[in-house]
TIKOLFI-608916 format. One record per residue (C-alpha): residue in one letter; z negated, y negated, x. Coordinates in steps of 0.5 Angstrom, whole numbers, padded with zeros to 4 digits, always signed. Layout:
<sites>
AZYX;...
</sites>
This chain:
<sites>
X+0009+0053+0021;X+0016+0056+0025;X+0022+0054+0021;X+0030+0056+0023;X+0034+0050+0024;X+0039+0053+0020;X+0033+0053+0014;X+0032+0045+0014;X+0040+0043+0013;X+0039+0045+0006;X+0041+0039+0001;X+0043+0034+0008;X+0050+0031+0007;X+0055+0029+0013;X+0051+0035+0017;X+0055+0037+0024;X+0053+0041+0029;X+0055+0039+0035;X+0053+0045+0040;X+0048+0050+0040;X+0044+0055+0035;X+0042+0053+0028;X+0037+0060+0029;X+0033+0056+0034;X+0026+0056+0032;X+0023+0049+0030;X+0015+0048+0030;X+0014+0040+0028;X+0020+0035+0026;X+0018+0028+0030;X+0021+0021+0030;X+0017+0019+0035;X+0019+0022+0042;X+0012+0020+0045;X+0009+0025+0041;X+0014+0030+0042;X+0011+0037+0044;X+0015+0044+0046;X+0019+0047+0040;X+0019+0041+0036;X+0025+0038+0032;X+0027+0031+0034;X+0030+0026+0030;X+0032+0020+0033;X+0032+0013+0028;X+0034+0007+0029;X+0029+0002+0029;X+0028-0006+0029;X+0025-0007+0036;X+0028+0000+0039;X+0033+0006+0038;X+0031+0013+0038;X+0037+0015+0041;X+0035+0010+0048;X+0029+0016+0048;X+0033+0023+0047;X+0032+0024+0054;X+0024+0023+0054;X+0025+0028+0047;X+0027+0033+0051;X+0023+0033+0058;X+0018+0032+0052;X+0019+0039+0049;X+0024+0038+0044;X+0028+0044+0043;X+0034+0041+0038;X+0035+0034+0037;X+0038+0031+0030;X+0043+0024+0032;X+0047+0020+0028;X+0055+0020+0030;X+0056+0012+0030;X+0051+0013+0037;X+0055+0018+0040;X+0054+0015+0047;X+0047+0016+0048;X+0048+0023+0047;X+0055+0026+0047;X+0054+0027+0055;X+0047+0030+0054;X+0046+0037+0059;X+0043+0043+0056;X+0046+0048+0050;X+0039+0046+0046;X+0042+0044+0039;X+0045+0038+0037;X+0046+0036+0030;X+0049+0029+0028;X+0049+0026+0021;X+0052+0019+0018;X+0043+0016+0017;X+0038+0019+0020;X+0033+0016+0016;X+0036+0020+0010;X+0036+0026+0013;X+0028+0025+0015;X+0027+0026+0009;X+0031+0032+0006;X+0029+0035+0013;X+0021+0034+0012;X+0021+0037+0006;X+0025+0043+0007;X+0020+0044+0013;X+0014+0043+0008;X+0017+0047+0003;X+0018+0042-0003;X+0011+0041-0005;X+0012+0036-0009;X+0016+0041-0014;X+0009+0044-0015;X+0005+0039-0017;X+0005+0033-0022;X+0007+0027-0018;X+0004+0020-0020;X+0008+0014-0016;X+0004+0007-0017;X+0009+0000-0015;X+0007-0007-0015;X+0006-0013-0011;X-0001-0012-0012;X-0006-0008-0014;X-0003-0001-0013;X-0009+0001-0009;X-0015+0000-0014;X-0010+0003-0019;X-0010+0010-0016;X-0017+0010-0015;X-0018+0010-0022;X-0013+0014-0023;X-0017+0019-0019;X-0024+0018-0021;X-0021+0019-0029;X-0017+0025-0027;X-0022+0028-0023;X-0028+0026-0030;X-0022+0030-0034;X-0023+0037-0029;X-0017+0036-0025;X-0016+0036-0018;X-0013+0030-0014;X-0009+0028-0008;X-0008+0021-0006;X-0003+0018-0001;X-0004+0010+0000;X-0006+0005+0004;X-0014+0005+0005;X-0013+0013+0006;X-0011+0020+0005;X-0016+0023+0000;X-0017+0031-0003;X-0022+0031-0008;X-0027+0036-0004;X-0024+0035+0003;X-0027+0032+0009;X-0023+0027+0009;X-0024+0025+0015;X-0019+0031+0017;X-0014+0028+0013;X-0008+0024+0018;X-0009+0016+0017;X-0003+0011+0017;X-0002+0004+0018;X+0003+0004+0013;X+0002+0004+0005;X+0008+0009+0004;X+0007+0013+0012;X+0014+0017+0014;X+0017+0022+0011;X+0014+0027+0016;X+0007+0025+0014;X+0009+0024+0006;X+0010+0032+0006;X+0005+0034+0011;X+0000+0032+0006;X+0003+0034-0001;X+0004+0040+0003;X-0004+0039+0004;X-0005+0037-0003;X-0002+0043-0006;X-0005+0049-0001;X-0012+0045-0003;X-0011+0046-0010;X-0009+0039-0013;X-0006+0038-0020;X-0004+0032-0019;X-0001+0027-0013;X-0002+0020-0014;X+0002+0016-0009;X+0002+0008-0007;X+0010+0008-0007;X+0012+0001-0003;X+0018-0004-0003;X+0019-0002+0004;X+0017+0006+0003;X+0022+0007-0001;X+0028+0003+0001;X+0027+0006+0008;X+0027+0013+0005;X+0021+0016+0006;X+0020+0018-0001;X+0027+0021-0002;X+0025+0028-0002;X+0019+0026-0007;X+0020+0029-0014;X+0016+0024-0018;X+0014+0026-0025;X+0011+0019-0027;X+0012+0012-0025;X+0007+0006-0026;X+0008-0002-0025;X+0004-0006-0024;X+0007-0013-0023;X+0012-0016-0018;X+0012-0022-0015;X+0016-0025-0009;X+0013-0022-0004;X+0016-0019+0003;X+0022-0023+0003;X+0023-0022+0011;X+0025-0015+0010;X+0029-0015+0003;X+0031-0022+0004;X+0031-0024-0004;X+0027-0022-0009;X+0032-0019-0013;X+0033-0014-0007;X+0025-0013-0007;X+0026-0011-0014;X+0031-0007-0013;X+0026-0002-0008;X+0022-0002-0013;X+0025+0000-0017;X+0028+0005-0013;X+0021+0009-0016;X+0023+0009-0023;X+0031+0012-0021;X+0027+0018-0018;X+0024+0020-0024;X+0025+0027-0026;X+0030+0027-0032;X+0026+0032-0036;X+0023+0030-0042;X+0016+0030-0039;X+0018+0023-0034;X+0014+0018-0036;X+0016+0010-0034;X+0009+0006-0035;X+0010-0003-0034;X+0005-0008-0035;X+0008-0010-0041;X+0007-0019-0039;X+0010-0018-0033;X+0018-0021-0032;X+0020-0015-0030;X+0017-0010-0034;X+0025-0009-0038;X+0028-0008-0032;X+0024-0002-0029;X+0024+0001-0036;X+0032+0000-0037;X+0033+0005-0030;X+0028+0010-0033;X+0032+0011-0038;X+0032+0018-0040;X+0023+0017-0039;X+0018+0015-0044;X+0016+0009-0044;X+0009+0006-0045;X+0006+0000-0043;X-0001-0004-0042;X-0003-0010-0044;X-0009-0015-0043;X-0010-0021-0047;X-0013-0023-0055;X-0005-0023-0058;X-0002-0018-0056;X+0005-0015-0058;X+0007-0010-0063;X+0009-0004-0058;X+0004-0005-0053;X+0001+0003-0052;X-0006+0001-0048;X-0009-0005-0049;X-0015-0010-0046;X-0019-0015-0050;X-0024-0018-0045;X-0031-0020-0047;X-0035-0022-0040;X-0033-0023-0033;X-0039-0022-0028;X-0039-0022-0020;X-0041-0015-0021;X-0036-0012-0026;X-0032-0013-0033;X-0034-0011-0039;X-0027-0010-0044;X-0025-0007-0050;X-0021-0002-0049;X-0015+0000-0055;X-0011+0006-0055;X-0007+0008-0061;X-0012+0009-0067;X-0018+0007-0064;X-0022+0002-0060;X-0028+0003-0055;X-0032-0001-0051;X-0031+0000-0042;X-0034-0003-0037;X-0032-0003-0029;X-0035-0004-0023;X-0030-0010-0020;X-0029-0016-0023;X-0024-0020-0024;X-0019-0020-0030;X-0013-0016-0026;X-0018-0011-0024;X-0018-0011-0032;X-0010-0010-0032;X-0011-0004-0026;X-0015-0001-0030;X-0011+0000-0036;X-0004+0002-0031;X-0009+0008-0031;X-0011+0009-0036;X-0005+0008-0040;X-0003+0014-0034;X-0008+0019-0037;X-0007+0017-0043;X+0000+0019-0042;X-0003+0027-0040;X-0006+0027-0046;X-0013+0026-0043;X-0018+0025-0048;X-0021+0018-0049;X-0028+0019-0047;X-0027+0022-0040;X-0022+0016-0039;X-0026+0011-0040;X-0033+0015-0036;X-0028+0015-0030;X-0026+0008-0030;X-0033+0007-0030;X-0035+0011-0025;X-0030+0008-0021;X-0034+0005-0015;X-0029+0000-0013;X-0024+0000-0006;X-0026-0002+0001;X-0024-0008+0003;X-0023-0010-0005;X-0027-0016-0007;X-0033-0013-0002;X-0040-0015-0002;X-0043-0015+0004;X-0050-0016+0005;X-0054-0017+0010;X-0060-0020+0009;X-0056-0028+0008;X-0058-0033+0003;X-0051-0033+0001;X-0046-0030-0002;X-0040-0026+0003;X-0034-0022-0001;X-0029-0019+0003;X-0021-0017+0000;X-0015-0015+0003;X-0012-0021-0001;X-0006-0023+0004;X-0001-0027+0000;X+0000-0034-0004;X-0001-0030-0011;X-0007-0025-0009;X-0011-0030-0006;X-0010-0035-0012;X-0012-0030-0016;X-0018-0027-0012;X-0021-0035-0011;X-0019-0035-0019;X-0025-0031-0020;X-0030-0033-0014;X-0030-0039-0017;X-0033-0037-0024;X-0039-0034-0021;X-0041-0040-0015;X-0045-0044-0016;X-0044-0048-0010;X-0039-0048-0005;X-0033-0043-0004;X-0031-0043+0003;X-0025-0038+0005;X-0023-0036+0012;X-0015-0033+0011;X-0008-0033+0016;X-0001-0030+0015;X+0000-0025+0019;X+0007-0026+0024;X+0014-0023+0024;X+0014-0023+0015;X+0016-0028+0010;X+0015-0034+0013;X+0014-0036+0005;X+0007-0033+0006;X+0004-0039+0011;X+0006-0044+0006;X+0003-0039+0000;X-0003-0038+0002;X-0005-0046+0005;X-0003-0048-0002;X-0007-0043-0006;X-0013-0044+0000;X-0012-0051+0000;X-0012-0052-0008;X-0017-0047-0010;X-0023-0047-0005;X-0027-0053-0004;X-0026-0051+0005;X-0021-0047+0008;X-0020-0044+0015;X-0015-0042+0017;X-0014-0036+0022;X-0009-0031+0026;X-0008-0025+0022;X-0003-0019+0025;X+0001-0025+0030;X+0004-0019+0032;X+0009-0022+0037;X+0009-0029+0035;X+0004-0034+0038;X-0003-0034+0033;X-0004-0042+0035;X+0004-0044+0032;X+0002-0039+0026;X-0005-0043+0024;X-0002-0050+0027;X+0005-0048+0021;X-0001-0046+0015;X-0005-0052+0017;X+0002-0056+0017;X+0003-0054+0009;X-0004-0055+0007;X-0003-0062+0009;X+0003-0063+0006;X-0002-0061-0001;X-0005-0068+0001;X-0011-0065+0003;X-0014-0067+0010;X-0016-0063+0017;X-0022-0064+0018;X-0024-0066+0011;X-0021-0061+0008;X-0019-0055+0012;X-0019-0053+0020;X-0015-0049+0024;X-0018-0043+0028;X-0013-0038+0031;X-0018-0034+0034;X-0021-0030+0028;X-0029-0028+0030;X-0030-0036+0032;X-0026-0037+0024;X-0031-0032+0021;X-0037-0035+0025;X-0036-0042+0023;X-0035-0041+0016;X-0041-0037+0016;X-0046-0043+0020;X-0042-0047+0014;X-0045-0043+0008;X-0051-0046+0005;X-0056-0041+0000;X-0052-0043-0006;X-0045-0042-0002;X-0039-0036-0002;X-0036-0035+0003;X-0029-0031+0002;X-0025-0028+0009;X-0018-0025+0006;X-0013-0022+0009;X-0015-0016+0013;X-0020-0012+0008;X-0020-0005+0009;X-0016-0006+0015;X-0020-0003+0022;X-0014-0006+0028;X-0010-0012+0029;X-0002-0013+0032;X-0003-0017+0037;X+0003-0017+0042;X+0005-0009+0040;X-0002-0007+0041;X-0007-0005+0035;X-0013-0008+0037;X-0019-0006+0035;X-0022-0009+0028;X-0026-0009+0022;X-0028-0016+0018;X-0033-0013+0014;X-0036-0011+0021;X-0036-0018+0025;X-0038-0021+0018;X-0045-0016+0019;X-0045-0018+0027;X-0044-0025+0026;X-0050-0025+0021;X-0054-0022+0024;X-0053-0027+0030;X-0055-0033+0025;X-0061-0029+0023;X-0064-0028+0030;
</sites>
């Protein structure tokens, strides 16, 4: 795919050019210079740690035939050689966007788009959305953090990222990729972070979906009320056409709030418990919990049907009504709202079972905040018999809030915690451990008795394995689905669920 410069400026305010030609072919937008092959735009972003505007000369002498600036930074590039063209703009950040939609040609316009916000839940929200859309004979695009996913695709051909939300340059590539492949709907995880850093600017949103909010990112939005607001970002995006649709979890606090910025939406709302409101479209009424599922009753407007899913847990239940209150939405019949729900096999990393031949029990989840990891001890408490034993840690550079958090909740919800490193990233993991233990013991609970510290994660892992008796359940929370960790800048390589089955087998020889 070739674009002319002057084609991608469309709709980008406070555009200049500095120099050059605005026909000047562009093959692929970059952000990262590092990456930066002949005949691609680069666009330079200021980050936290680094400024792309510190690396314009390894863009060009990396191929880069144009480069995109912001004019505060004019002294990294006012003095550059060459006639390539430059183009010079108040944010960057913005224009990225704008810019990669332009490139793509707005795929989003030609497509329904789903955004799914929320502090938790999000993912195994939109993997029921797709099992129930797919059961309804629709063709889906999905964009979250365990993958990039087409229905039919290898998707091992489809980009990866570490990010919930990926940048503005990956989101239209594989919307682009979504609507070549067919796709009637995109459903996409729309962080805090994603949309208050602009990534999703240039996405048009047909519906969007609440979960829940708690305090959570507060290093990066500083306050609550700041995090919310990112969130609410999505339902501000919404198409103001009568076809915009604004879905809340009706229980939680903010469910008012995101609906009053959708104000020109239908508005629906989801519930799960016996005495629900008057108001509430899509409700939920639990007759059993097990450790290999939920069974509810599932009420819509007129009618009242019996469900099951394969996840446990009661908001697993409230996930799977934000989807179906979303089809319901389309206007997809019951009974393929319910087949797909129970369809829906779970997602990796989410409340995995691992079995590897012991005699006790070992879940993995990606449950990595104070709130998360209550409410998943919460429902492996219900279904253990002896002991509940939980490896957690914090991850370094976020909220330092997390750390007290998730020692509270381990501490006062387990019967034993370890605690462990998890994506120290520049911080020292012994300091982060030592700091998590230091809350545990300000709960009253004692090292030794009650909980250990140990930074390095495998040892963690293998200790709580040794630990385990037949009638035990051992929880490792924090990474799930995750296949590396930052330690020091770099991505090291790992998979709980791998070390898990590795550190068992070495039990069982």
């Amino acid at each position: 795919m070739t674009k002319l410069l002057s084609d991608l400026l469309d709709g980008i305010p406070s555009a200049d050019l500095i120099r050059g030609d605005l026909s000047t072919a562009i093959n692929s937008i970059k952000f990262d210079s590092r990456a930066v092959e002949l005949g691609d735009l680069f666009v330079a972003i200021p980050g936290y740690n680094t400024d792309g505007h510190s690396f314009l000369f390894e863009a060009i002498e990396g191929g880069a035939v144009a480069l995109f600036v912001q004019k505060d930074a004019r002294s990294t590039w006012a003095h550059l050689p060459g006639g390539y063209p430059i183009v010079a703009v108040d944010n960057t950040r913005i224009a990225l966007a704008i810019l990669a939609a332009n490139f793509y040609g707005n795929p989003s316009q030609e497509l329904a788009v789903i955004g799914v916000t929320g502090t938790d839940g999000k993912t195994t929200t939109t993997h029921f959305m797709t099992e129930i859309f797919e059961e309804a004979g629709y063709k889906v695009g999905r964009l979250g953090t365990v993958d990039a996913y087409i229905t039919g695709a290898e998707q091992n051909a489809l980009p990866s990222s570490d990010l919930t939300t990926p940048e503005a340059v990956q989101v239209q590539k594989l919307l682009r990729e979504m609507v070549d492949a067919g796709c009637d709907f995109a459903i996409i995880e729309s962080s805090s972070h994603g949309l208050a850093l602009h990534r999703l600017d240039s996405v048009a949103f047909d519906t969007a979906v609440l979960t829940n909010v708690s305090g959570d990112h507060l290093d990066f939005h500083k306050t609550f009320e700041a995090y919310r607001e990112a969130k609410g970002m999505l339902f501000q995006k919404l198409k103001s056409s009568k076809k915009a649709v604004a879905v809340v979890n009706f229980v939680d606090p903010s469910a008012h709030f995101f609906l009053n910025l959708a104000s020109t939406a239908r508005h629906l709302s989801y519930a799960v418990g016996n005495n629900i409101s008057e108001g509430v479209n899509v409700s939920a009424k639990i007759t059993d919990l097990r450790a290999d599922g939920s069974d509810f009753l599932l009420s819509f407007p007129k009618k009242e049907v019996e469900c099951s899913i394969q996840i446990p847990a009661s908001f697993n239940v409230e996930n799977a009504l934000a989807a179906a209150t979303t089809a319901y939405a389309y206007g997809i019949t019951i009974d393929d709202i319910v087949a797909g729900l129970c369809a829906c096999a779970g997602v990796p990393g989410r409340m995995e079972y691992i079995d590897s031949g012991q005699a006790f029990d070992v879940v993995v989840d990606y449950a990595h905040t104070g709130d998360a990891v209550r409410k998943v001890l919460t429902v492996l408490r219900n279904i253990t018999k002896g002991d509940l034993i939980i490896v957690v840690g914090a991850a370094g550079e976020r909220d330092p809030g997390r750390r007290f958090g998730v020692a509270r909740a381990a501490v006062e919800n387990a019967d034993f915690a370890i605690f462990t490193n998890e994506d120290p990233r520049s911080e020292n993991p012994e300091k982060i451990v030592r700091e998590i233990g230091s809350h545990a013991e300000g709960a009253g609970k004692v090292r030794g008795e009650d909980f250990l510290e140990v930074s390095d994660r495998r040892s963690a892992i293998a200790i709580a394995l040794e630990r385990a008796k037949p009638t035990d359940l051992v929880v490792i929370c924090g990474k799930g689905h995750e296949l590396s960790m930052e330690l020091n800048d770099q991505f090291v390589p790992w998979d709980d669920r791998e070390v898990v089955r590795q550190e068992i087998s070495r039990l069982l020889e």
